[in-house]
N, C-alpha and C positions, 0 to 999 in steps of 0.2 A: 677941383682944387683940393690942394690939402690944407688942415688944420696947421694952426702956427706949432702943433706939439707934435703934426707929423714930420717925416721926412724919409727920403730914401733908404732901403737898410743898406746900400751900397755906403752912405755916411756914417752910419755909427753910429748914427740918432735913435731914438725912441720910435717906434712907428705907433698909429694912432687905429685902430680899426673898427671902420661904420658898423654904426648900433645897427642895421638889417643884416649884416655879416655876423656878428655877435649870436643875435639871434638864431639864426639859422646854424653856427657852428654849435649852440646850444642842444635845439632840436635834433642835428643830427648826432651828437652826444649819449643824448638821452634815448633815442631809439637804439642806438648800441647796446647801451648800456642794457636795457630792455631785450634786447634781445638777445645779451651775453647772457643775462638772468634766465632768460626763459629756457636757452639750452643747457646752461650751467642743472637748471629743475629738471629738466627732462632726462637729459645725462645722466643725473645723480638717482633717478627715481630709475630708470634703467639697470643702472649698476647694483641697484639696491632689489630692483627685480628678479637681475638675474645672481646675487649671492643666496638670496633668499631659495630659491628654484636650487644652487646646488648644495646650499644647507639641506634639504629637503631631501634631496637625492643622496647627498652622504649618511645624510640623516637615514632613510630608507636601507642604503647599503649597512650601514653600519648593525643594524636590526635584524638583517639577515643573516650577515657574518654572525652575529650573539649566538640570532637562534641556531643555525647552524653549529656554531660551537658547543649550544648547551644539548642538544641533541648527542653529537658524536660524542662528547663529556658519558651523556648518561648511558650511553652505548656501548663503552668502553667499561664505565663503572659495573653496569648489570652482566659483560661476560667476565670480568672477573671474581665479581660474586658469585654466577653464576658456575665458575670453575671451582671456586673455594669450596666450595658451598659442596660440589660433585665431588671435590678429595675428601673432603670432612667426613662426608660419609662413606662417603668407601673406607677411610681411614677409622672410621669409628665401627662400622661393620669389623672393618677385621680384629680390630681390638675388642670387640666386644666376645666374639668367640674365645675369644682367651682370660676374659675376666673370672676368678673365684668369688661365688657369692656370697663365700665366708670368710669371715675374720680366720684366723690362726689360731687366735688368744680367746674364741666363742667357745661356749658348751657344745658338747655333744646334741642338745638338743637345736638350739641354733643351726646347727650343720646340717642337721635332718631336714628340719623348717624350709632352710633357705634350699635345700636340696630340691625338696620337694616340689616347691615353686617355680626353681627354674626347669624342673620335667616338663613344661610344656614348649620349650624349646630345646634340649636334650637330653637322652636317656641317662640312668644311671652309668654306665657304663663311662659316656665321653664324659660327665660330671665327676668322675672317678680318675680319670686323666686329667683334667684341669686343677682338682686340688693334690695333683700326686699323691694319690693311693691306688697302689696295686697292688695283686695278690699277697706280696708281702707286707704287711701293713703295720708301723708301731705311731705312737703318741710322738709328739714332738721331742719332748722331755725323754722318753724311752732313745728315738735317736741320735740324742745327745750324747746319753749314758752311753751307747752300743759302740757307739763312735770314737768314742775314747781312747778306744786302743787300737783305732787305724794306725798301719801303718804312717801315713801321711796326716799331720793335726790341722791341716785343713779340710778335714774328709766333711765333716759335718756340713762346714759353708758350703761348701761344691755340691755335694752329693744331694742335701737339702734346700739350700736358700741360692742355688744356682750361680754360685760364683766362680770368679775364673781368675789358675792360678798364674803367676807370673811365667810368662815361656822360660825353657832352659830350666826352671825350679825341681824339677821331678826327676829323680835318678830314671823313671823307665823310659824317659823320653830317648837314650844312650842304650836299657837293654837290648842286647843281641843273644842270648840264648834264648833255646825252643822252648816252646811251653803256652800256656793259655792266660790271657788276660781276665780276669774276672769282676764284678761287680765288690767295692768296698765295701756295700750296707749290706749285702746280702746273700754276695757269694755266687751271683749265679754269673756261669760263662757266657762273655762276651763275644771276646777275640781273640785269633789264632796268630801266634806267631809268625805264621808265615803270610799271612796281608797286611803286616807289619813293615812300613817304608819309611826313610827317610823325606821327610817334606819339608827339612827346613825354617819349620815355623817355630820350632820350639817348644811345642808340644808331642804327644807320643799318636801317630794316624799310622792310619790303615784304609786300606780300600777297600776291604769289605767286614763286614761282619758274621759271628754263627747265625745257622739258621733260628728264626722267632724266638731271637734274645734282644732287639732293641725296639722301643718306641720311638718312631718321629714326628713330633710335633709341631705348627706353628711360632714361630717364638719373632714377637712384635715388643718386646721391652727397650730394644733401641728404635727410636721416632723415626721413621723414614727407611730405617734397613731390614726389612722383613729377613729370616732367618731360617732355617731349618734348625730346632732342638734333637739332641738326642739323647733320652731317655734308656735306663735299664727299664725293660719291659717287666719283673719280674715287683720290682719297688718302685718305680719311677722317680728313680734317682738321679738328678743332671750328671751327667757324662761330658756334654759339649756339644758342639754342632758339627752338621754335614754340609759339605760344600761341592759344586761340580766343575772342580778343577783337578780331579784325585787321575793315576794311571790307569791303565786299562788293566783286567776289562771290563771294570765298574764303570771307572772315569769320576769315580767320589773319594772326594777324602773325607774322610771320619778324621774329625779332630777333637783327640780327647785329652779332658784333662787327666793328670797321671794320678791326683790326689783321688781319683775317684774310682781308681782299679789297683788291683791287686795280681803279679805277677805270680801265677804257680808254673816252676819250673814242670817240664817233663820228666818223667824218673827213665831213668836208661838202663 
């Protein structure tokens, strides 16, 4: 029977439910719950197992990658050193062949000193080409004065301190009559009229030169553009440089400046 607080749920009434039913929907409640717990912990501790496993493994990756990276890094750094490192000296090699061990502005005695010193790496002779002195030989101060009455008043700069004149500047870059080019400090013959060409550049060239009338030197003063200089053999006076793009049947152009020669016509 039911209690007077129970009644059908068909009525709309209150229903009443036995305290061993109570019970027991307790019990099995609480074993739910128990057992949502227990898997909710095992789940959680799983999930926590396996993040940890791929922290560990990212972790590991990521260590590799580094090293990896700091390897190739240093691999990359040591050939580039390693390259720099191979210009620098080839580049200082070659500039070092070309360095004057004296001032300008030194004594006489200084000159001798430092001369003398660098003989253990070369003779008088090429020592004598590097500070331009050749057989004709004056003081600084003396080329100055001799200079004076070059044709061309930039004969000094050029002839001496190796500069270069503006193309087109030089009436002989235009000469056309026969005759011999000569050196401006010293007179001595260079070049013949007739290997005397047009080249365009603006300066006065030629494809060839007289016979052992010119020195050709190394010439490293622009960084990166090795050069051919060319010297009057007789003073080692700058003239300009040689290049191998000249006619046949040298195939060089001798490109001189004008400031630094002197036209003697032919007498006919």
């Amino acid at each position: 029977m039911m209690t007077p607080a129970s009644a059908s749920p068909r009525s709309g009434l209150l229903f009443s439910t036995p305290s061993s039913s109570l019970k027991s929907l307790k019990s099995s409640s609480s074993t739910r719950r128990s057992r949502s717990s227990s898997s909710f912990t095992s789940s959680s501790s799983s999930r926590a197992m396996k993040m940890t496993t791929n922290a560990s493994l990212v972790g590991d990756d990521d260590d590799f990658d580094d090293e990896d990276k700091k390897e190739k890094n240093f691999d990359t750094i040591a050939a580039k050193s390693s390259s720099r490192r191979r210009n620098l000296i080839s580049l200082s090699a070659a500039t070092l062949a070309m360095v004057v061990p004296s001032s300008s502005t030194g004594n006489n005695n200084n000159i001798k000193a430092n001369a003398a010193e660098a003989s253990e790496f070369a003779d008088a002779k090429s020592m004598a080409v590097l500070q331009r002195e050749g057989e004709f030989k004056l003081s600084d101060a003396e080329w100055q004065e001799r200079l004076k009455s070059a044709d061309d008043p930039f004969a000094y700069q050029v002839l001496r301190k190796a500069a270069t004149e503006r193309p087109l500047s030089s009436p002989l870059y235009t000469e056309k009559r026969v005759g011999t080019y000569v050196c401006a400090g010293c007179g001595n013959p260079l070049f013949s009229s007739e290997t005397k060409y047009d080249s365009g550049t603006g300066w006065p060239s030629f494809y060839d030169h007289l016979p052992d009338a010119v020195t050709e030197v190394p010439d490293f003063s622009i960084m990166f553009l090795p050069r051919t200089e060319t010297r009057c053999k007789r003073c080692q006076g700058h003239l300009g440089h040689s290049f191998e793009d000249g006619p046949k049947p040298t195939g060089i152009r001798y490109c001189m400046n004008g400031a630094a020669l002197k036209f003697i016509p032919k007498e006919v």
